[in-house]
N, C-alpha and C positions, 0 to 999 in steps of 0.2 A: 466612574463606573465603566467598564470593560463591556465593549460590543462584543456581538458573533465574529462580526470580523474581525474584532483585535482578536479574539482568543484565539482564530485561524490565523493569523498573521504571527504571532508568538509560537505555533505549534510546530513550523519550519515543515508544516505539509501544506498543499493548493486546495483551493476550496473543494475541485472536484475528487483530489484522494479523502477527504473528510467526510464526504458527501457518499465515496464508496465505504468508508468504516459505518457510515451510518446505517444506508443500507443493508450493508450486510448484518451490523450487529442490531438492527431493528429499537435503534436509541437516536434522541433526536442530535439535530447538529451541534451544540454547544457538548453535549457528552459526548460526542463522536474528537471534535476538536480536542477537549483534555486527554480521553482514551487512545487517540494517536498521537499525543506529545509525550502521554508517557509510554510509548510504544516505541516511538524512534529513538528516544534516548535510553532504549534498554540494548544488549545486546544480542538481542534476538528477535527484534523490533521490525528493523528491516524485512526478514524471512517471515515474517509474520504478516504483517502488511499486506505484503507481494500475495502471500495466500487467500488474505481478503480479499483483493480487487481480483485474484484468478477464480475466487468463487462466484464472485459477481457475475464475471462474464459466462462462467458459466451456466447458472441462473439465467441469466440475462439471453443466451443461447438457447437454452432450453425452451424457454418461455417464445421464442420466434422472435426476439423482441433487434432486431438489426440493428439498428438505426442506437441505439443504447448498449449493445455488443460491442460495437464497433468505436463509440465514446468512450467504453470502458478501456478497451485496447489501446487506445490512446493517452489515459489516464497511467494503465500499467505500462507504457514504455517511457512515461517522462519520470515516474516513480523509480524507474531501473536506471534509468541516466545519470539521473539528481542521487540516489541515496546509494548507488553501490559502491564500495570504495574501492580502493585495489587490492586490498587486501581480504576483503570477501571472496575475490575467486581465484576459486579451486583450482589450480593449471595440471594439465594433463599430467603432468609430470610429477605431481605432485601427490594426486591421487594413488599414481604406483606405491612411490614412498612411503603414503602413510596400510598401505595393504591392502585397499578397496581398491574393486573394479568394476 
């Protein structure tokens, strides 16, 4: 039988990104855990994500709440480390090319 923490250990997010899916999407953390595995292995997973824990903190700022603003920030930079690849971003140069500015 499969713990919380295997399913977060299989999910290839840390406890505390699972912990912001949960929050955010108001589901406990075993659903949070499967709803982020199938979220990073989709291709829009990542950007998806990233919007979750930026809504957190926003919440989380709104609410005065510091001390958990500042967790969450911490959470969204190891999120950006860990899952961006290189080929996710957009180079300056790149952007001309395709006609946005």
């Amino acid at each position: 039988m499969l713990t919380v923490d295997d399913c977060i250990a299989l999910s290839d997010l840390t406890q505390e990104e699972v912990d912001a899916i949960s929050e955010h999407e108001h589901i406990p953390e075993i659903v949070a855990a499967e709803y982020g595995n199938y979220l990073i292995h989709t291709p829009d997973g990542v950007p998806a994500i990233k919007r979750i824990i930026l809504d957190d903190i926003e919440a989380s700022r709104a609410a005065g709440n510091i001390q958990h603003t500042l967790a969450l920030r911490a959470v969204l930079h190891h999120f950006v480390t860990t899952h961006t690849r290189p080929e996710d971003i957009l180079w300056r140069g790149d952007r001309n090319k395709r006609g946005s500015r």
